[in-house]
N, C-alpha and C positions, 0 to 999 in steps of 0.2 A: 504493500500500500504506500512505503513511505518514497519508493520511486517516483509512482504515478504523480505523489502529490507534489513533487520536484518536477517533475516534468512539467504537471501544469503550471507551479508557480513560474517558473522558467520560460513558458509561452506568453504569462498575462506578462509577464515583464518584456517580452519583447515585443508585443503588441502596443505598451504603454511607451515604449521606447520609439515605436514607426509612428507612434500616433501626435507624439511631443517633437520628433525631426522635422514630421512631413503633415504639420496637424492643416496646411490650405489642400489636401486633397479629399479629405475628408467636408470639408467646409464647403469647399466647389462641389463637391457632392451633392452635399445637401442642400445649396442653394441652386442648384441646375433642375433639381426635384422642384423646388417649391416653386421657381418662377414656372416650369414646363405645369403643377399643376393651379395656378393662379388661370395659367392662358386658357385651360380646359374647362375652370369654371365661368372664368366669365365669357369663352366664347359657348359653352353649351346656358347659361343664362340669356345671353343676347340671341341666341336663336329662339330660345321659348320665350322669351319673353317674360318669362318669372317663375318661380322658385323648380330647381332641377328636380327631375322625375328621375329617380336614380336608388330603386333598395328604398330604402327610409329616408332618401334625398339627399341633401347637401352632403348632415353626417357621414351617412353611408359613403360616398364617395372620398371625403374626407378618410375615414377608418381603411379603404380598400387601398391608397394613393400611399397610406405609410405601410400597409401590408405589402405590395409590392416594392416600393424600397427596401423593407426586410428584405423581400425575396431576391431582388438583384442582387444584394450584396453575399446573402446567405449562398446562393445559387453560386455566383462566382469566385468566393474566398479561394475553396480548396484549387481550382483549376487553373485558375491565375497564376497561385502562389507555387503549383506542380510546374507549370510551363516557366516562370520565371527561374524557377530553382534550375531548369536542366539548360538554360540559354546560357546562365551563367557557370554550368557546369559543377551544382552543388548537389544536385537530387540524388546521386550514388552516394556520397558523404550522409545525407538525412537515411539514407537505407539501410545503413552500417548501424544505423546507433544500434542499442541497446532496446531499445521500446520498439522497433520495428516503424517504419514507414506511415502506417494503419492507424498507428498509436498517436505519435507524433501530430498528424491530421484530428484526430477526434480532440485530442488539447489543443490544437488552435482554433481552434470550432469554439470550443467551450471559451476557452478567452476572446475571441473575436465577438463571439455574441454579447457577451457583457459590455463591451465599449459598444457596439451596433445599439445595444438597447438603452445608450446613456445618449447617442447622439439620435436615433429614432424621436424620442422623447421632447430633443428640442426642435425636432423638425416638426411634429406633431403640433407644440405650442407656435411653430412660425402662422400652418396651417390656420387655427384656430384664432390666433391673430389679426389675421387674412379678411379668414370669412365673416368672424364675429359671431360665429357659434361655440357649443359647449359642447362638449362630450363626458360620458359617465364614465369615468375610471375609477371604477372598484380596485380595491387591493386584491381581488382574484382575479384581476385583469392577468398578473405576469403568470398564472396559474393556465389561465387560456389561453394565452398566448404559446406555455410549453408545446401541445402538439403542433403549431404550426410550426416553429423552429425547428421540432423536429420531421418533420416531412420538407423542408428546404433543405435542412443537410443534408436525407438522403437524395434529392434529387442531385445534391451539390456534391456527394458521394458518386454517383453514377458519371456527371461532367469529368468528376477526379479519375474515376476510371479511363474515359476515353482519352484523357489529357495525359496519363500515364502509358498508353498506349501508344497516341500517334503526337502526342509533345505538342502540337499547335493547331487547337480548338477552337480559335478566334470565330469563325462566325456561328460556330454551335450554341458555344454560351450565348451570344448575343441574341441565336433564335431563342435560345430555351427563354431569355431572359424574360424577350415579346409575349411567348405563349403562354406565357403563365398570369397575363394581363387577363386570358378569356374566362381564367381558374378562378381568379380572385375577383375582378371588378363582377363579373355576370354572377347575379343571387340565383339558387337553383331555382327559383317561382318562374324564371320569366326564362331560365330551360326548354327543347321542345318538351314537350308532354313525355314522350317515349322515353327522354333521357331523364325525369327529374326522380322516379323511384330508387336510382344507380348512385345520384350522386354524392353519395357516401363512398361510391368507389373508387373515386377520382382525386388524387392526392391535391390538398393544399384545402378543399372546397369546404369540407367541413369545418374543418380550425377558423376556414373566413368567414362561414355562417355564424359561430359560435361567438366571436368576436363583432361582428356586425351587431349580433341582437344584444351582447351586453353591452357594448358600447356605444351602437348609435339609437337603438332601443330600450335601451335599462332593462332590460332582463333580465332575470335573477341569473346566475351560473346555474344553479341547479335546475332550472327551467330549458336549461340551454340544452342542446344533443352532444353534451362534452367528452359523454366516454366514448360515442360514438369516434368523435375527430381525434382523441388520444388511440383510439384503435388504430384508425387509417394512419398520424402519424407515426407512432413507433412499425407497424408495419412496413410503411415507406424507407423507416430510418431503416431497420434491418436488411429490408431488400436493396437499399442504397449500396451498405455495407458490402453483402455479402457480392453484387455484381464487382465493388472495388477491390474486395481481396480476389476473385478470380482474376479480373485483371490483369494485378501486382502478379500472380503466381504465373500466370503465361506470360509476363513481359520478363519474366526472372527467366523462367526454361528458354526462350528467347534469345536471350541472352544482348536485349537493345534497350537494356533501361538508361542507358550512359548515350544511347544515338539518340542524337534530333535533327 
């Protein structure tokens, strides 16, 4: 245990150390986010003509707009950080450690998501600023918000795998990054008909329903379908998982984890 918990302290430190270097990329982040979603509110306002028809409206759009920020960053962490490590010829070095490859990745998961969800937080208040609306945050918000994290790691697990494979993923992540726009902003209600009894089986969708209704509806959590969306994410996380260690073990027998 007391490896693991050196390993992660060792990841949060160097997350807080990329973060205090290079803290305007973070910042340009989040400001490219809030100005690209100011321009979607007030051009879908100026098209209706008043108040947006959207989920539970504004809120709703609001609560979906920082869930994909989650998910961009969550999505991209691992595959970024695999392609950059092998450009500059370090990813054979992170394989040797002692914790294995696999390892290594799940603590910087777990560290990166704690800074994600400190700067999440202020992007949220830019938001709300913005609009001049309110949102209900419960202190079981970080509670519902767990399954969604974890169904973006695993999909951010699966990117790692291909990244690990073919080393330069550049417009993969950026589709996955898109697609996952249709998961999160679209409420299952307004689903066709045929697809909305399933959507419990489509990663990411429950955790944003769940977050939707206690945040831009006040819903109780326990009202909410949350074991539902802890099921789909931990299963997501595992299947993430499990596609990235097959991966790793065929790029090992391979013997091109050092080629890019």
């Amino acid at each position: 245990m007391l490896p693991v918990l050196r390993l992660l302290s060792a990841e949060v430190w160097r997350v807080w150390l990329n973060f205090r270097r290079y803290p305007n990329e973070a910042f340009a982040s989040m400001t490219s986010f809030t100005i690209l979603f100011y321009a979607v509110v007030m051009g879908a306002q100026g098209a209706t003509a008043g108040p947006l028809a959207l989920g539970s409206g504004l809120e709703a759009l609001i609560v979906s707009f920082v869930l994909w920020y989650l998910a961009v960053i969550g999505l991209g962490s691992m595959a970024w950080g695999i392609q950059t490590e092998a450009q500059v010829g370090t990813l054979e070095q992170l394989w040797l450690t002692p914790h294995g490859l696999w390892r290594v990745l799940v603590a910087r998961v777990a560290a990166f998501a704690t800074l994600q969800l400190v700067l999440t937080g202020i992007l949220l208040a830019a938001m709300l600023l913005l609009t001049g609306r309110r949102l209900f945050v419960p202190p079981e918000s970080l509670l519902a918000a767990l399954p969604f994290l974890l169904g973006v790691n695993g999909l951010g697990f699966v990117l790692a795998g291909l990244a690990v494979t073919y080393k330069n993923i550049v417009g993969t992540i950026n589709l996955a990054q898109y697609l996952v726009i249709l998961l999160i902003a679209v409420p299952p209600k307004a689903w066709p008909a045929a697809l909305q009894p399933a959507y419990h089986l489509f990663p990411l969708v429950p955790a944003a329903e769940v977050l939707r209704q206690l945040m831009a509806q006040g819903v109780p959590l326990p009202e909410t379908p949350w074991a539902a969306a802890a099921a789909n994410g931990l299963t997501y996380f595992a299947l993430g998982l499990l596609f990235y260690r097959w991966a790793e073990r065929r790029v090992r027998r391979s013997g091109k984890l050092s080629g890019y």
